[in-house]
C-alpha positions as CSV (number, residue, x, y, z in Angstrom):
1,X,55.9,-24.3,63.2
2,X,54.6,-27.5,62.1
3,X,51.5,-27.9,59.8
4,X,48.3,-28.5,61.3
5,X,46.6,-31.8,61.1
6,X,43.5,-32.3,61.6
7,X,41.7,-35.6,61.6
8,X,37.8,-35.4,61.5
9,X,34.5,-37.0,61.6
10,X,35.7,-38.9,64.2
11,X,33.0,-41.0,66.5
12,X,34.6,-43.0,69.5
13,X,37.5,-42.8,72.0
14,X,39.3,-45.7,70.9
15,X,39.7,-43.6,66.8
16,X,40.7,-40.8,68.8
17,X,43.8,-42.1,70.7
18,X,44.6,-43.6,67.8
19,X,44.7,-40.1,65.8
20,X,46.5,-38.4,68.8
21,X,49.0,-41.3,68.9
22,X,49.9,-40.5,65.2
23,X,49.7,-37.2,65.5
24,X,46.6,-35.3,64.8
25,X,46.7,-31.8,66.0
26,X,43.4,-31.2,66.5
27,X,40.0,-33.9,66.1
28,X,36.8,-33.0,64.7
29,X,33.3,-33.9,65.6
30,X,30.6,-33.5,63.2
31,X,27.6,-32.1,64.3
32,X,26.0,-31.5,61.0
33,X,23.7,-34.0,58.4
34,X,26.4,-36.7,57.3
35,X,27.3,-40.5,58.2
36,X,29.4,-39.2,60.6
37,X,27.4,-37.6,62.9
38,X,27.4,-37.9,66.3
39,X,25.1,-36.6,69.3
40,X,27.1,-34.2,71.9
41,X,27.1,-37.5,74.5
42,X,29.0,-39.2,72.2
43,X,31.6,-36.5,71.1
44,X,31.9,-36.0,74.7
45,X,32.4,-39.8,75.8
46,X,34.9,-39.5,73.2
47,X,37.4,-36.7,74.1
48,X,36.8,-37.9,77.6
49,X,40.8,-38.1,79.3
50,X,42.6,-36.5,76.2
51,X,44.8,-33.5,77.1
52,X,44.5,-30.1,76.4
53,X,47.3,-30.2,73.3
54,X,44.9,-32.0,71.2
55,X,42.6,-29.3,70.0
56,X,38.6,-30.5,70.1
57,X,36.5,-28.9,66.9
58,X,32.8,-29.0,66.6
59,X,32.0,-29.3,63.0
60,X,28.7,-27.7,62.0
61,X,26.9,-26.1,59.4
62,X,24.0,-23.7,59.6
63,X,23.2,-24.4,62.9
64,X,20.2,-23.0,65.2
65,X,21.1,-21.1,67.4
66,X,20.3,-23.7,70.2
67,X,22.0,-26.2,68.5
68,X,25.4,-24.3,68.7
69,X,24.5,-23.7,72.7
70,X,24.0,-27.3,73.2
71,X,27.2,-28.3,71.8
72,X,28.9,-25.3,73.5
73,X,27.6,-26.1,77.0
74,X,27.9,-29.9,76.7
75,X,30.7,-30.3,74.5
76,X,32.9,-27.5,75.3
77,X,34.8,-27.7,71.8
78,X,37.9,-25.6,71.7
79,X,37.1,-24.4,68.0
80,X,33.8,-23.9,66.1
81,X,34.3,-25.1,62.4
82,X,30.8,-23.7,60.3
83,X,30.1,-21.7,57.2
84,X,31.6,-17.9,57.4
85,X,27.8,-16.9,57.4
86,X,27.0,-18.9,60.1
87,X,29.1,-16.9,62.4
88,X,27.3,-13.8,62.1
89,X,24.4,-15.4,63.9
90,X,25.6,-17.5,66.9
91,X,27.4,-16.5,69.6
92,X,31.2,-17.6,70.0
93,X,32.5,-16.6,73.1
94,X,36.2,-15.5,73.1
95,X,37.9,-19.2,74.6
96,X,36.7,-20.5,71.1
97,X,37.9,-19.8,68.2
98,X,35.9,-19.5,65.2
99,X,37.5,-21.4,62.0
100,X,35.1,-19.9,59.0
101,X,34.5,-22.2,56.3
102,X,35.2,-21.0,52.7
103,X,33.7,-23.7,49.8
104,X,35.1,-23.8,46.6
105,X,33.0,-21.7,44.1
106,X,31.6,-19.3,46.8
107,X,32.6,-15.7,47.7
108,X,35.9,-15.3,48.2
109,X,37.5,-12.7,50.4
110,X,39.9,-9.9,48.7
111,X,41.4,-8.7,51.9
112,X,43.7,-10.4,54.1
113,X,42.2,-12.8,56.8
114,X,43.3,-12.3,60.6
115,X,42.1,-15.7,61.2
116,X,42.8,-19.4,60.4
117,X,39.8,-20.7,57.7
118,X,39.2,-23.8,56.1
119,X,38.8,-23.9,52.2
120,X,37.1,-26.8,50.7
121,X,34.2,-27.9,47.9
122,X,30.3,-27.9,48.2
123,X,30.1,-30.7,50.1
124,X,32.1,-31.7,53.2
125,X,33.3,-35.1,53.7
126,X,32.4,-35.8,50.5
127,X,35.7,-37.0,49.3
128,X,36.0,-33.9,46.6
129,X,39.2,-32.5,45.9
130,X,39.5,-28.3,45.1
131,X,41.6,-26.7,42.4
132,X,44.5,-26.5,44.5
133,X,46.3,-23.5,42.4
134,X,43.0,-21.4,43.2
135,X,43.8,-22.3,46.9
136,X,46.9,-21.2,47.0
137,X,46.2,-18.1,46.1
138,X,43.1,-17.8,48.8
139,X,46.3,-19.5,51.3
140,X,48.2,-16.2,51.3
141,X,45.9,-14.2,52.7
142,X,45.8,-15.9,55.9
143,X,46.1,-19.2,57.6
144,X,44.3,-21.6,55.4
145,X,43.3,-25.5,56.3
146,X,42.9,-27.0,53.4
147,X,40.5,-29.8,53.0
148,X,38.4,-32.0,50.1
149,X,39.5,-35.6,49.2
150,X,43.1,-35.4,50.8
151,X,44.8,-38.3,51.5
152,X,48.0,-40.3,51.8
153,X,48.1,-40.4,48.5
154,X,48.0,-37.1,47.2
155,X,48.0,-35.1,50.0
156,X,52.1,-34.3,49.4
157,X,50.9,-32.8,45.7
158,X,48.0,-30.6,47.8
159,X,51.0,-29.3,50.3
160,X,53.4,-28.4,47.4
161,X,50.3,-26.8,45.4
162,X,48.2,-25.5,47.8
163,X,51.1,-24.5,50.5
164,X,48.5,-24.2,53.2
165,X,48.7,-23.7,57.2
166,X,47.0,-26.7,57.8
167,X,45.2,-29.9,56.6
168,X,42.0,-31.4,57.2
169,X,41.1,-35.2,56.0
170,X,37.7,-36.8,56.2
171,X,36.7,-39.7,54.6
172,X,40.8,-40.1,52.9
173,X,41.2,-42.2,56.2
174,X,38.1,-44.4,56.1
175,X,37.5,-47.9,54.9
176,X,33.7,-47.3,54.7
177,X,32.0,-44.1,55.2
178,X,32.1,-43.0,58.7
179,X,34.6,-46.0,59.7
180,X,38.0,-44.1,60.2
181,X,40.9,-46.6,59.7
182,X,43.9,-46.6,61.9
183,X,46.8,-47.5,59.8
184,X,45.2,-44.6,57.1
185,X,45.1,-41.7,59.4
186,X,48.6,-43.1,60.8
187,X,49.8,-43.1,56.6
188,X,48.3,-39.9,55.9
189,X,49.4,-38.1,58.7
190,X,53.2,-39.5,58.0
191,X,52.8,-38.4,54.1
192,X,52.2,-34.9,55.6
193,X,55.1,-34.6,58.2
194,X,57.7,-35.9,54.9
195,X,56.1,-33.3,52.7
196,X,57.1,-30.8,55.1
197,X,60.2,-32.2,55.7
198,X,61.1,-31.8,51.7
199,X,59.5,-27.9,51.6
């Protein structure tokens, strides 16, 4: 199976043909404090039309309990992306999966993980790499999206390092933050399909 891309932060429907057109697997929509926040009208107005292939993520963190219902009822995301202790408080029913969030420096799991999971630093979108070698060790224990300042550049040295399931970029494909770039995310997403080609 192909590696997972996921393209996030994204705000309008024009950036999200254009990261479907290249590729992207799945699209994210932040819901949380950052410069790429948007309200659940506008993540809606934006997946408006795409098909069902293209999975839709609601990125939060720490959200009420309300705040997850609103974006549940109004967004109807096919994946909730938040903090692994997040989960034990909101209600996910079982069409959504639940992608945990791991951060760099936090508790790590020693048993396997019957779940996909994202691993990246303190801060999302903050354009922060991880130690890649301790992430490949956390990537064998389940399906593991890596993320943290990937890009075209070095995202074929993450792959080879890191050997995760996935691959989640941010602010790699913007020329300002919160302005996604077409021609990056259509780079960066080509970078990752030749670094699986040579694996």
């Amino acid at each position: 199976m192909s590696m997972i891309i996921k393209i996030c932060g994204l705000r309008d429907a024009a950036t999200v043909a254009a990261a479907i057109e290249a590729g992207a697997d799945a699209i994210g929509f932040v819901f949380a404090e950052s410069p790429r926040r948007v309200s659940v009208e506008q993540a809606f107005d934006a997946v408006s039309g795409i098909g069902a292939s293209v999975k839709r993520v609601a990125v939060m963190r720490h959200p009420s309990s309300d705040e997850w219902q609103e974006v549940l009822e109004n967004f109807a995301p096919d994946i909730l992306q938040t903090d692994i202790e997040d989960l034990a408080e909101l209600e996910v029913p079982p069409h959504v999966q639940a992608w945990p969030v791991f951060r760099e420096g936090g508790r790590i799991p020693s048993l396997d993980l019957p779940y996909v999971f994202v691993y990246e630093g303190q801060s999302s979108g903050a354009g922060e790499t991880v130690d890649w070698v301790r992430a490949a060790a956390l990537s064998k224990k389940g399906r593991m999206v890596l993320a943290g300042g990937l890009d075209s550049g070095n995202v074929t040295r993450a792959i080879r390092e890191a050997r995760p399931w996935g691959v989640d970029v941010s602010s790699g494909v913007e020329s300002s933050p919160g302005v996604k770039d077409n021609e990056k995310i259509s780079q960066f997403i080509g970078a990752v399909r030749a670094a699986e080609n040579e694996a």
